[in-house]
Every structure is written in C-alpha cells, then in structure tokens.
C-alpha positions as CSV (number, residue, x, y, z in Angstrom):
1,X,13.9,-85.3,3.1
2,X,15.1,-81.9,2.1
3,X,13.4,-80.1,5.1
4,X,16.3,-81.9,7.4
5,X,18.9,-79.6,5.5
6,X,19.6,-76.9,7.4
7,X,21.9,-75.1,4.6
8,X,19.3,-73.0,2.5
9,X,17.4,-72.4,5.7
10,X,20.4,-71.3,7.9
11,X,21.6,-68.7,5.2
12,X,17.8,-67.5,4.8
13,X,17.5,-66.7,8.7
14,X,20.4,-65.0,9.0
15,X,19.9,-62.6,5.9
16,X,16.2,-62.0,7.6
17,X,18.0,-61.1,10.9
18,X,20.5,-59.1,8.9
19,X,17.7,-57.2,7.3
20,X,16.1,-56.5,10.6
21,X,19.2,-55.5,12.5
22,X,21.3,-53.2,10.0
23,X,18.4,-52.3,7.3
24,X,15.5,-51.7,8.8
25,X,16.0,-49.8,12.2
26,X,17.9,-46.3,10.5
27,X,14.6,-46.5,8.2
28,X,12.5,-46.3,11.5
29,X,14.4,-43.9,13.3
30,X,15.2,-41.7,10.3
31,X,11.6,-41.3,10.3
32,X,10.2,-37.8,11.4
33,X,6.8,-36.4,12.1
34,X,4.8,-33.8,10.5
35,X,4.2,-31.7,13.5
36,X,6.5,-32.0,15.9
37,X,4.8,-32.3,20.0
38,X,4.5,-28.5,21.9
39,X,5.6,-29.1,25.1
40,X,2.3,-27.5,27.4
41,X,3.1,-25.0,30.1
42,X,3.3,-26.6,33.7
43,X,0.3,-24.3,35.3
44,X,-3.3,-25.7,35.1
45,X,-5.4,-23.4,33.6
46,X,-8.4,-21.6,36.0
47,X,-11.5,-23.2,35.4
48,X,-15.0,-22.0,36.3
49,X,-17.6,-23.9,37.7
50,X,-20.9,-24.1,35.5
51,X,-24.0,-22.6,36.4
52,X,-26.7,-24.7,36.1
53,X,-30.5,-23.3,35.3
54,X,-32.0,-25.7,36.7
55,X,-30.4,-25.7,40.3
C-alpha cells in the first residue's frame, strides 16, 4: 500500500510548512494600504438636538 509510506508525504509537509513559515509571512507584512488610517482628534464633536415639526 503506498499510502503507508511516509517518505514523499513527509518531504511534501514540511516544504508546505516551509512555504508558510519563511515565504509567505514577508509577502503579508510587506503589504501596505492605499490610504493609510487618520488618527481622529480625542474631543467629541458638539452635537445639536433636532427640532422636530411635529412636537
């Protein structure tokens, strides 16, 4: 049965972890956004209550 030989199937795991380890995460983190986030000013802005024409 040559799905109890763990040979091809041991070298194929650990190039897929290899891959995801060393390959993939610099991709991932060498990726950068268009716009970048604006940080919002700590004061809440004054709001008004409505007026409503029916009250």
């Amino acid at each position: 049965m040559p799905q109890l030989n763990p040979t091809p199937w041991f070298a194929i795991l650990i190039f897929s972890w290899l891959v995801f380890l060393a390959i993939i995460p610099p991709k991932v983190m060498a990726h950068t956004f268009p716009k970048e986030p604006t940080l919002q000013s700590a004061e809440k802005p004054e709001t008004e209550s409505w007026t409503w024409p029916w009250q």
